[in-house]
N, C-alpha and C positions, 0 to 999 in steps of 0.2 A: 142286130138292131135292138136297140132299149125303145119302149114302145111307156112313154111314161105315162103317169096319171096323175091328177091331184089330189089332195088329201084336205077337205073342208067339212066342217065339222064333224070330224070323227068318220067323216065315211068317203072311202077310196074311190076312184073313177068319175068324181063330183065334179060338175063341170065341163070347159072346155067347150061351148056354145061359140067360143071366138076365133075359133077356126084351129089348124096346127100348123107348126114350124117344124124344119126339119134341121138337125144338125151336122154338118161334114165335119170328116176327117181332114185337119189341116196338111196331116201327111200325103194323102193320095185324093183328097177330095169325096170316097166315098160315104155314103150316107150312114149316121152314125145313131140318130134317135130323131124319133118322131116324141113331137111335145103338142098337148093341147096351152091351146090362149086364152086366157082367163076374158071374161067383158070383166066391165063396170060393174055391172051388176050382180056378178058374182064374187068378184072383189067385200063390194058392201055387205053382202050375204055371209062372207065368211069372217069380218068382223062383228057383227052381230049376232055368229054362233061363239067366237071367241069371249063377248063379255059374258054369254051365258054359263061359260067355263070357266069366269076367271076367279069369282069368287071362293068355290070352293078349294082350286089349288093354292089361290093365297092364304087359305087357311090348313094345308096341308103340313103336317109338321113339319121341320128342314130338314130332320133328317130322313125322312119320307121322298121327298125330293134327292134328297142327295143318293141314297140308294137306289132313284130310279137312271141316274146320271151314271152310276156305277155298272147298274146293269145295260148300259146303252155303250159303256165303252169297252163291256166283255162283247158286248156282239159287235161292235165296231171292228176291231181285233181280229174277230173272227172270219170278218168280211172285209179284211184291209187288203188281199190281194185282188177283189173283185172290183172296189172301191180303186183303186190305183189302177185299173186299166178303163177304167171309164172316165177317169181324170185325161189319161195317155191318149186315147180316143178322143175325146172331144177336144180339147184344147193342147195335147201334140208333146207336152211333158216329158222325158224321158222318165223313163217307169220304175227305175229307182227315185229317182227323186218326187215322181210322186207317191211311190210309197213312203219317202218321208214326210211329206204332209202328213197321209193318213196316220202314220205313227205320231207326230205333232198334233195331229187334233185329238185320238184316245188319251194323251197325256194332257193334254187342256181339258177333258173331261173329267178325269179321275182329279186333276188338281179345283177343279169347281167344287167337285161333289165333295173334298175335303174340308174345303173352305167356306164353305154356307154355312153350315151347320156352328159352326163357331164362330157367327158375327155375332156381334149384340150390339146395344145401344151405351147409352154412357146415362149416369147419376150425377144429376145438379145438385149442388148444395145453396138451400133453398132457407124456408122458414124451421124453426125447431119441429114446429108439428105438420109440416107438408113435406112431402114426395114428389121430388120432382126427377123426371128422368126422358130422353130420346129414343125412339123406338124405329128401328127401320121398318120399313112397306115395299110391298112391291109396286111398282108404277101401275098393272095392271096390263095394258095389251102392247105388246112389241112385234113393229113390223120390221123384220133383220132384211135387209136385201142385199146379198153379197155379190164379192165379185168370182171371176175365173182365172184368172192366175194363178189360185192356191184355193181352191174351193171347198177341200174336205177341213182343212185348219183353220183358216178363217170365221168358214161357217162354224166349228165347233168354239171357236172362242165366241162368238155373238152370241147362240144358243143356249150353252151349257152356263154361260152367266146367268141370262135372264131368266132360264126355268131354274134354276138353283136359288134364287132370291123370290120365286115365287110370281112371276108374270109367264101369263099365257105368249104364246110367240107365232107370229104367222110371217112367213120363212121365203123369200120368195128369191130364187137359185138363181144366177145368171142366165141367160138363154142363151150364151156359147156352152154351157156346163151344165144343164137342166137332168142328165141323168145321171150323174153326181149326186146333185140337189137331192133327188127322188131316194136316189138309196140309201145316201142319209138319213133321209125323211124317214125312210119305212121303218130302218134301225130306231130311233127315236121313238117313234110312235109307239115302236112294239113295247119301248120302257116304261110307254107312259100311260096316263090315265085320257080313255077319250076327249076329245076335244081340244086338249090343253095343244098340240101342233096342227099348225095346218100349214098346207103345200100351196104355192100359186104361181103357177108357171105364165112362161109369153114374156115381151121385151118387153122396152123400156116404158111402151104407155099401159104395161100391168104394174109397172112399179110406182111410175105418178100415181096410178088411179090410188095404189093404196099407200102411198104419203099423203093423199088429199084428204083419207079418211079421220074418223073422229078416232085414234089411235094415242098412246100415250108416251110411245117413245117409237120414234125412227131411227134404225141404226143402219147405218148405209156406210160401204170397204167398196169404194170406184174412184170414178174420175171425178175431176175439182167441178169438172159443169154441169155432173148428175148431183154431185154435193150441195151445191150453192138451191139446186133448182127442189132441191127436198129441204132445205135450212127454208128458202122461202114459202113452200108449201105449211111447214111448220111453224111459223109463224103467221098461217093465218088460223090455224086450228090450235094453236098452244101447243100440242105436242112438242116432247124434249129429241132434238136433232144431234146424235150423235155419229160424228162423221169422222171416217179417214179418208183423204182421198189425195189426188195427184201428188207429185211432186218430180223437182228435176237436185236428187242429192247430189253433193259436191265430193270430190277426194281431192286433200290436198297432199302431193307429197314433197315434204320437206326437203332442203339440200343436208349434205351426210347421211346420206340411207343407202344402202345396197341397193342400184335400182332394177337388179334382175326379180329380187324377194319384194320389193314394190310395185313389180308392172305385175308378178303373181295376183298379189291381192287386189289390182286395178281390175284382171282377167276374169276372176270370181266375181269381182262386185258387177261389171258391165256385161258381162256376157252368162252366167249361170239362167234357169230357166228362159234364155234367149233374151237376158235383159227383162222379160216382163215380170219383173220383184215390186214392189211399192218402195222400199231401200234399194235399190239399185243403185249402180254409181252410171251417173247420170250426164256428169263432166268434171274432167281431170284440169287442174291445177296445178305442174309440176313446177319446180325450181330451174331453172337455168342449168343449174351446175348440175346435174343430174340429168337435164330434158333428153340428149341425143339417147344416150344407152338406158335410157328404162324405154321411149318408144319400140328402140329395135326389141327390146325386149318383149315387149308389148306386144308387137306384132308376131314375133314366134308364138308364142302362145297363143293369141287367135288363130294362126294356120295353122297349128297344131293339135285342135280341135275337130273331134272326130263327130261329122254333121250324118243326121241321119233321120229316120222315125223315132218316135220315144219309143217305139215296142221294141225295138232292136236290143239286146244286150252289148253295152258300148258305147253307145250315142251317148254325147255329153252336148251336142248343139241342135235340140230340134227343130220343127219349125215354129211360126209362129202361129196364133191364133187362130188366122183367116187372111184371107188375100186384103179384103180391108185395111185392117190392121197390114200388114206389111208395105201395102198403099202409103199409109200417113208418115212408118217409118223413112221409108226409102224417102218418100218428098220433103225431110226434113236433113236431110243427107244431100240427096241433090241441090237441094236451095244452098246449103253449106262453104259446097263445094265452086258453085256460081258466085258465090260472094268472095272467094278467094280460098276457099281452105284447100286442103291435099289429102286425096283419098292414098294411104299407106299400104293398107288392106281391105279387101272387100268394096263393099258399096256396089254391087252390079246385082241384078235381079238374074237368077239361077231361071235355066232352061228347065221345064218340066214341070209335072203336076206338082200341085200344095202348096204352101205357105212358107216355103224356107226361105232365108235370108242369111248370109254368109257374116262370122265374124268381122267388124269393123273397125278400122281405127282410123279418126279421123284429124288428122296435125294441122299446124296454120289456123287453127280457130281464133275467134274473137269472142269474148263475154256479152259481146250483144247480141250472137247471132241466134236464130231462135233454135236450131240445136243444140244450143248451151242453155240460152233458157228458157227452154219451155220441155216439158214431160215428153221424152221420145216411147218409152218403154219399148226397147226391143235391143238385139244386141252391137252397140254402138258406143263406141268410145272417142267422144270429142276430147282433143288435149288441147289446151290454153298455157304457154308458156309464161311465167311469172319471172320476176327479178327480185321479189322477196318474198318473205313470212307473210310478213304485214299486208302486201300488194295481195296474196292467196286469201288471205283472211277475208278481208275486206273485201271479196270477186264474190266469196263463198257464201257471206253475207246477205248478198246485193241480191237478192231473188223474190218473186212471190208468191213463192212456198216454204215451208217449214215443217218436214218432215224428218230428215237424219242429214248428219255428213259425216265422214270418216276422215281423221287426219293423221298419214303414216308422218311421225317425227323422234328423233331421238333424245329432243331435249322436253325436260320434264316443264319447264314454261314455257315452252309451245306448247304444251297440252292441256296446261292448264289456260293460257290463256282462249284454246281453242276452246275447247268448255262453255270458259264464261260468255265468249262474245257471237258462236255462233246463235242465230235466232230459230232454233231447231227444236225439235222436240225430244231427239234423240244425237248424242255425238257417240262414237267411237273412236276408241286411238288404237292405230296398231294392227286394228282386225277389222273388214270392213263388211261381216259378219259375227254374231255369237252373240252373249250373253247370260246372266244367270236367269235359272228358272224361274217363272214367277215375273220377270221384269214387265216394266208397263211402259207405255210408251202415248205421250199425249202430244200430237201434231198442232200447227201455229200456223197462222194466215191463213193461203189457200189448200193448205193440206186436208186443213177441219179443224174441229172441236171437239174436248170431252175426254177422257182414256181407252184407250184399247188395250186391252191384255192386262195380266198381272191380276192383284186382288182389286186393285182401284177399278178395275168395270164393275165388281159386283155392284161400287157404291154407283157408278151410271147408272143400272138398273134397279135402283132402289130410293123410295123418298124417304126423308126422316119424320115422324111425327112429334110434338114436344108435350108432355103430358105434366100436368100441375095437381097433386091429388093433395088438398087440404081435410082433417077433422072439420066437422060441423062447428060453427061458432070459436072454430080457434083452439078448441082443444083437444082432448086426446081422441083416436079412435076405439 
């Protein structure tokens, strides 16, 4: 059992006046961490020890910062096998791949701490005898509130931006994931100089209370209806609303492709951490000419899928979340399937304890059914049969959300045209994972707003200043 605490201004075991939550294991149900609930009132309490911190670290040199980012991902590092089974534990992961998070977010760390230190501003060219030049700032207080699906990465990318550009951060973990959060947290702290993190655990009415606060940037990795309801929170306080949230991504795959090496990459994209990705592939698009044998394909590959605990060595399909979460899935599969679709594989709720849910594929779809559009996250593969390019495009299009889609094709204008026209933040061809390092990724409609990842968060988390220095009377200094 993780027996967690909070972390408000600089002193550990603060709080928790609002009672405790407790977390299961979605594997067997057992109890996994006991978490204190922040009030209100200690919410506002720990923004108010926040700006008392924030001045000095905005005036900390960068690379004073940067090195304390470096020392927080040698001990990350150190504790990424400890870190990866408290991920496996709460939220059901298989435990290689959450130790790939863990390993993704030490490498989002060291790449911050590289990267601070050599921003600067830019020089105008001005009058002969004045200076004129841009100066970045740090916003000042950052409330991060991430999600559980990927908690240790995530949170290191929201994190290690905004204390690397110099704003204070108050951190507040999922509460499927709260002992995650924590040991993050402790890591972190121990890099830092008091105050500058603080920890605020409890659900979703700890995370309104501090979007409500007088805060300078909200960065919030969930769902479109916790996105919108903190976008409006921020705008009544000014606070800058930086958001990734839902989406339902598209795969289109072209006629002329192998569609055994196409239902592969359909299998990764819908089914990897049980579907719950924020890029997931969310609904298939295939060709005609291609549709019968990439489905059978398709479905080997889901039964062939080895389901299990995440602690298992093996398991590539854990469970899900929580029985809620598996609730919403399954009823959007059922509804599916009432409207006319055909369950190929899967779709049946599994006897026994925890949160599992069996590979799915789901054929006979339609573009309007709400399995196709709306954010299922879990692992499910709606296919929608097309008769063109063009017909795919335009399906893949037609959504509202704008987070990624992936389009398997072999012609080089299909890819280009996919590019231009989908309305996405991110496309892929060919792979419906990867990327180079560093890449950034900035989601459209109901996804969010703003950049996530790459060097473009730093500038999220930073305001520019624009400074005019003229000689007295116009001449020289």
């Amino acid at each position: 059992m993780y027996r967690v605490e909070q972390l408000i201004g600089g002193v550990w075991g603060a709080g928790g006046a609002g009672g405790e939550l407790v977390v299961h294991d979605p594997a067997d149900g057992t109890p996994v961490s006991t978490v204190p609930v922040a009030t209100a009132d200690e919410v506002a309490k720990s923004v108010e020890a926040a700006r008392g911190a924030a001045a000095e670290w905005a005036a900390t040199a960068p690379a004073e910062r940067a090195a304390a980012l470096h020392r927080a991902a040698a001990a990350l590092a150190a504790a990424a096998d400890e870190l990866a089974e408290a991920t496996t534990a709460e939220m059901g992961k298989p435990l290689a791949d959450a130790r790939g998070g863990v390993e993704a977010g030490i490498g989002t760390l060291r790449q911050y701490a590289e990267l601070g230190p050599v921003r600067g501003g830019r020089t105008l060219h001005g009058g002969t005898h004045a200076i004129d030049f841009m100066a970045p700032e740090p916003r000042g207080v950052v409330a991060a509130i991430t999600p559980w699906n990927d908690p240790v990465a995530v949170s290191c990318g929201l994190l290690g931006a905004a204390l690397v550009t110099g704003n204070v951060v108050l951190y507040k973990p999922s509460e499927r994931t709260p002992a995650t959060g924590w040991l993050l947290a402790r890591i972190l702290d121990g890099a830092l100089p008091a105050g500058v993190l603080s920890l605020l655990t409890g659900g979703g009415e700890v995370g309104a209370a501090l979007a409500a606060q007088q805060v300078d940037v909200v960065a919030h990795v969930g769902s479109t209806a916790t996105g919108r309801a903190i976008a409006a929170a921020c705008a009544r306080t000014g606070a800058k609303a930086l958001l990734e949230n839902g989406g339902s991504d598209p795969l289109i795959v072209d006629a002329g492709l192998d569609p055994v090496w196409a239902a592969g990459q359909a299998a990764i994209g819908s089914f990897a951490n049980a579907g719950q990705i924020c890029v997931a592939v969310e609904r298939i698009y295939v060709h005609r000419d291609v549709a019968e044998d990439f489905v059978d394909a398709l479905v080997d590959r889901a039964e062939a899928l080895r389901v299990g605990p995440g602690r298992d060595p093996g398991t590539e399909l854990g469970p899900l979340v929580d029985r809620r979460h598996r609730d919403h899935v399954h009823g959007q599969v059922t509804a599916a399937v009432a409207e006319g679709a055909t369950l190929r594989t899967g779709g049946v709720l599994p006897e026994g304890p925890g949160a599992f849910y069996p590979a799915t594929v789901v054929t006979g779809c339609r573009h309007e059914m709400t399995l196709v559009r709306e954010e299922t996250f879990g692992p499910v593969a709606p296919v929608v049969v097309v008769d063109s390019f063009s017909e795919a495009l335009r399906c893949a299009a037609d959504s509202p959300y704008g987070l990624a889609g992936t389009v398997l094709t072999a012609s080089m204008s299909h890819a280009q045209r996919a590019w231009r026209e989908l309305p996405v933040g991110t496309v892929k061809v060919n792979a419906v994972f990867g990327g180079a390092p560093g890449g950034a990724a900035q989601p459209r409609r109901g996804s969010g707003q703003g950049f996530g990842y790459g060097p473009e968060l730093l500038d999220e988390f930073s305001t520019v200043k624009t400074v005019h220095l003229e000689a007295p009377g116009g001449g020289h200094w």
